[in-house]
N, C-alpha and C positions, 0 to 999 in steps of 0.2 A: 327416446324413440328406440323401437327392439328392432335388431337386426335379419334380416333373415323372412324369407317366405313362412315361416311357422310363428312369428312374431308379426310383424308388418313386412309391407314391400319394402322398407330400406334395404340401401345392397344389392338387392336382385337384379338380373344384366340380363336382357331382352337383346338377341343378335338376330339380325335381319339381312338374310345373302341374297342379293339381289342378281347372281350370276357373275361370268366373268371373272371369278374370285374378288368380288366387289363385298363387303360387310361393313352395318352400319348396326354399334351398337348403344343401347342406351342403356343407365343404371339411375335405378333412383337414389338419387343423394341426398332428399329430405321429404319429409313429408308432416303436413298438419292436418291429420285426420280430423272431418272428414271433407274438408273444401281444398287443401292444399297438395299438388304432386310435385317434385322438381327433377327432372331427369337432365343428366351430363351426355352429352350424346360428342360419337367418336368413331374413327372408323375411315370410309374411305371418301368422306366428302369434309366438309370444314367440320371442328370442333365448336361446339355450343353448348348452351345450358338451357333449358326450357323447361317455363314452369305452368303448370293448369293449377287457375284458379274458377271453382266450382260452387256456384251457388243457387240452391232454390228459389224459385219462384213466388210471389206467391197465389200468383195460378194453378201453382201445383206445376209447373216446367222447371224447367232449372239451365242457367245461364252457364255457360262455360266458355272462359276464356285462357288464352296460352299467348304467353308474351315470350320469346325467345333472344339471345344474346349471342355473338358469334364472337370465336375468340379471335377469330384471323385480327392484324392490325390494317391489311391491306383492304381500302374503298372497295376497287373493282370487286375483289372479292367478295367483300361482305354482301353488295348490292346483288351480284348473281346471287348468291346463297338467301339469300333473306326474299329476292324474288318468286323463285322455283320452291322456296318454304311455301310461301305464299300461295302459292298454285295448287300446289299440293292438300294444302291443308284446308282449302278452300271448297277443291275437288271431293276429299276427306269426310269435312262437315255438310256439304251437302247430301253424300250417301245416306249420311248419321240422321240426319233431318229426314229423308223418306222412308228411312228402318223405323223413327219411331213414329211417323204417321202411321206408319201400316198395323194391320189388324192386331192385337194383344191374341198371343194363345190363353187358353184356359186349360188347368187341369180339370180332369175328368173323376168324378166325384164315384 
């Protein structure tokens, strides 16, 4: 796996400030082109690992799933964290789901 945006995504560190001097950032730490992403996430809520696994259809859709790991040792914690994942991400793929109903542009010949 080549390092570096000019290579693949491995490496690259994706920072997300969410205000308040609050930052959540992720890197991708491995990748199997072209179904597998795994990013390390860190920052100002729990640390984790989360990995999207991406697969076509064969409707021609394509399935995507993300199974995430928290490092805290602590229950309460993990359950907050893994719940508001949950929300989020839920909130996330539904967006994702009406962006790709909607119309396809075309270029203009």
């Amino acid at each position: 796996m080549d390092g570096g945006a000019r290579g693949t995504l491995n490496g690259a560190v994706y920072h997300c400030h969410h205000g308040g001097g609050r930052e959540t950032m992720f890197e991708v730490v491995g990748m199997r082109e072209p179904n597998v992403l795994t990013l390390a996430m860190s920052g100002s809520g729990p640390q984790a690992q989360g990995t999207y696994y991406i697969e076509p259809q064969p409707d021609g859709r394509t399935r995507v799933d993300f199974v995430i790991r928290f490092a805290t040792p602590n229950v309460l914690e993990r359950f907050i964290a893994t719940n508001i994942w949950r929300y989020y991400l839920r909130k996330g793929m539904s967006r994702l789901r009406a962006l790709a109903a909607g119309p396809v542009a075309t270029a203009a010949v």
